[in-house]
C-alpha positions as CSV (number, residue, x, y, z in Angstrom):
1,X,-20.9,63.0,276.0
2,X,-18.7,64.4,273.4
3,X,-15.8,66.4,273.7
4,X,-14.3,68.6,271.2
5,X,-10.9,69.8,270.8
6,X,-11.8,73.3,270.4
7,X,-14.7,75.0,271.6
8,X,-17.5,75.2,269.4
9,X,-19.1,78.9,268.4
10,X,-22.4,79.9,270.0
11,X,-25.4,80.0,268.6
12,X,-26.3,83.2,267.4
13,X,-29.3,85.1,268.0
14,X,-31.0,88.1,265.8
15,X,-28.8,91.2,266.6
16,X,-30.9,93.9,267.8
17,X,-29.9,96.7,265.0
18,X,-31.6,94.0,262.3
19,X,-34.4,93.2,264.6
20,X,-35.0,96.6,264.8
21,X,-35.0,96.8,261.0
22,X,-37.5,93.8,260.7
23,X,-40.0,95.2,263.5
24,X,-40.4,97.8,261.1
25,X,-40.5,96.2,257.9
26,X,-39.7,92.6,257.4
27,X,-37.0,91.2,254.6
28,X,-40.0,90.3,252.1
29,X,-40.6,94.0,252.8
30,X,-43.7,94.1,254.8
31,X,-44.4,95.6,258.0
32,X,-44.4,94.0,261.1
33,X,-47.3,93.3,263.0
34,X,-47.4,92.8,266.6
35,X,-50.1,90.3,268.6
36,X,-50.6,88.7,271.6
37,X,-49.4,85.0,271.9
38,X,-52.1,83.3,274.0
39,X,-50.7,80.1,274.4
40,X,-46.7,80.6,274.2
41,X,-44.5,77.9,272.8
42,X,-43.4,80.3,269.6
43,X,-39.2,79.8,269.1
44,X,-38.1,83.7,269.4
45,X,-34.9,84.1,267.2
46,X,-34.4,87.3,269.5
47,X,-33.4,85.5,272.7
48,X,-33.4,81.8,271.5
49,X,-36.2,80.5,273.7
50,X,-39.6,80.0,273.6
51,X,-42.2,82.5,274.4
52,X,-44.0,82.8,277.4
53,X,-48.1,83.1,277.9
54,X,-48.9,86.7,276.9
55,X,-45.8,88.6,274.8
56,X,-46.2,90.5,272.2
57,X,-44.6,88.5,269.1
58,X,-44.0,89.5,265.3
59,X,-44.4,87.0,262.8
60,X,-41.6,88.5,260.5
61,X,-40.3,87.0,256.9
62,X,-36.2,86.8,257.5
63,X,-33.2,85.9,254.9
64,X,-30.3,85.6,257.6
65,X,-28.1,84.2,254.7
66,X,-28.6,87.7,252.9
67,X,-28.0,89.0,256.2
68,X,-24.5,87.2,256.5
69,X,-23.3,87.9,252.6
70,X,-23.9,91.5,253.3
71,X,-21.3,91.2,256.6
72,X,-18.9,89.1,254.8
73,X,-19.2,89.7,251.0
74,X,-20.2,86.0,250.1
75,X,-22.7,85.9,247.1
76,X,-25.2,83.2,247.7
77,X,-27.0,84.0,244.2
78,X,-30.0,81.5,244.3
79,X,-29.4,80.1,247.6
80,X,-30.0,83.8,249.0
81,X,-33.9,82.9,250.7
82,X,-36.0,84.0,253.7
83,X,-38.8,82.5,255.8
84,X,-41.2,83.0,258.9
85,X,-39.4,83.5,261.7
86,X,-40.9,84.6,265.4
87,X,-39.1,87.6,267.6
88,X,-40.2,89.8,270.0
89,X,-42.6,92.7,269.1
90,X,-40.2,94.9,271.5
91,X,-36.6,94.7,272.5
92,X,-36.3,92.2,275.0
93,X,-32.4,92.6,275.6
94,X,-31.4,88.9,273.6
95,X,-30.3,85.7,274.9
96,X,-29.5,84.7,278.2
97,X,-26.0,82.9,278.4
98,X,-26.1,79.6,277.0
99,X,-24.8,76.0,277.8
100,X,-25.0,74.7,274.4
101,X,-27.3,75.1,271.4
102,X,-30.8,76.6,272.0
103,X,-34.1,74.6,271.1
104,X,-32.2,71.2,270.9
105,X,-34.3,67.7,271.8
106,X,-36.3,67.5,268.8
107,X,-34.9,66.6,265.2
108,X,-33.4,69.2,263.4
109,X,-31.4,70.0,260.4
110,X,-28.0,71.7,260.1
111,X,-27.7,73.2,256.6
112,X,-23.7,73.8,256.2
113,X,-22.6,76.9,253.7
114,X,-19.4,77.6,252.3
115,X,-17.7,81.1,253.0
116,X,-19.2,82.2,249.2
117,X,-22.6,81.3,250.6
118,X,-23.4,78.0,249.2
119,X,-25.1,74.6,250.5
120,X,-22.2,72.3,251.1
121,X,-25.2,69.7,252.7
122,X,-27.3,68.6,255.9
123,X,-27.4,66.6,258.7
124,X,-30.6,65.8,260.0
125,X,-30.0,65.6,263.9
126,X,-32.6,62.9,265.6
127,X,-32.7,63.3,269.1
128,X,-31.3,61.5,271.0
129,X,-28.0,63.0,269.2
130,X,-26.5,65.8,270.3
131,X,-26.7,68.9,268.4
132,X,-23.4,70.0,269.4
133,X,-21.5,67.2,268.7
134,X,-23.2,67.1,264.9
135,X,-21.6,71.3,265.2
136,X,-18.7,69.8,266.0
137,X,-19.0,67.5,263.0
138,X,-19.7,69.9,260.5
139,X,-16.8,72.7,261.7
140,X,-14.6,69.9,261.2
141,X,-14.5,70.3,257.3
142,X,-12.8,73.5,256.6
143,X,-14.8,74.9,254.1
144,X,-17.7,75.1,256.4
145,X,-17.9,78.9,257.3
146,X,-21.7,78.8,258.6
147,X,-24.1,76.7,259.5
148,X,-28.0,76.9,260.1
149,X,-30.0,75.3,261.8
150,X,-33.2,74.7,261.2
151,X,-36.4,73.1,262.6
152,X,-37.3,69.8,260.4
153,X,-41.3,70.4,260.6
154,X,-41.6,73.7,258.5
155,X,-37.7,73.9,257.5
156,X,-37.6,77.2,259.6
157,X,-34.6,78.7,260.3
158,X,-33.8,78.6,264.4
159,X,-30.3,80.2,264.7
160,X,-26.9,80.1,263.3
161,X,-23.6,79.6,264.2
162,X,-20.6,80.9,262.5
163,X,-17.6,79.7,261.8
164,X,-14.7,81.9,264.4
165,X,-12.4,84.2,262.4
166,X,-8.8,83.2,263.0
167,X,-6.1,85.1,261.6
168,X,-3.7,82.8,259.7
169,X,0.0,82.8,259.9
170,X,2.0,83.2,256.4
């Protein structure tokens, strides 16, 4: 196991105000549209797990870089793009606490972005590596202000996790 000498930031689920927004209309500007997910399995960005037999899931198009430039005044410019992204048709009152990162054990990508919002690179994570230890890795260069991670089969986004703000000393 890898330790690290500071604690790494927690994944970070859809924040109920914008997936309020996208149950209504989506970022492609769409509405939402609810249905029944008969066999489960579908990676909620809501909660960060995966859905159960029976809930109500949206299908919603999602640009959670736009999302973070709009809180932090970065300007992505072309790297500014959204995708398919599951969440609950109705509040379902977000993540449980977490141990680590949510939907690790299959391979994945970890896109790393500058604080202006653009690609500084990727790791592709193969289990069995640790997805928090590659975190680790990538908070460990200090321009890294975010980082996305992303499923490797469809290049969908899964979560993110941002860099802490830390007030420097003059």
């Amino acid at each position: 196991m890898t330790t690290h000498a500071t604690p790494l930031p927690a994944p970070r689920a859809i924040t109920e105000p914008v997936l309020a927004e996208l149950r209504a209309f989506d970022d492609a500007g769409r509405p939402a549209t609810a249905v029944t997910d008969a066999e489960g399995g579908a990676p909620l960005r809501c909660c960060l797990r995966r859905s159960g037999r029976g809930e109500r899931v949206a299908l919603v198009s999602y640009a959670p870089l736009r999302r973070w430039a709009a809180d932090t005044g970065a300007e992505p410019g072309a790297y500014d793009e959204q995708g398919p992204v599951f969440i609950h048709a109705e509040p379902c009152g977000g993540p449980a606490p977490l141990g680590g990162p949510a939907f690790t054990g299959a391979h994945r990508v970890l896109r790393r972005y500058s604080r202006d919002g653009h690609i500084l690179g990727g790791r592709l994570v193969t289990p069995p590596e640790d997805v928090a230890a590659a975190l680790g890795e990538a908070f460990a260069d200090p321009e890294v202000a975010l980082v996305h991670v992303r499923a490797v089969e469809y290049g969908c986004f899964l979560y993110e996790v941002r860099r802490p703000v830390t007030s420097q000393a003059s």
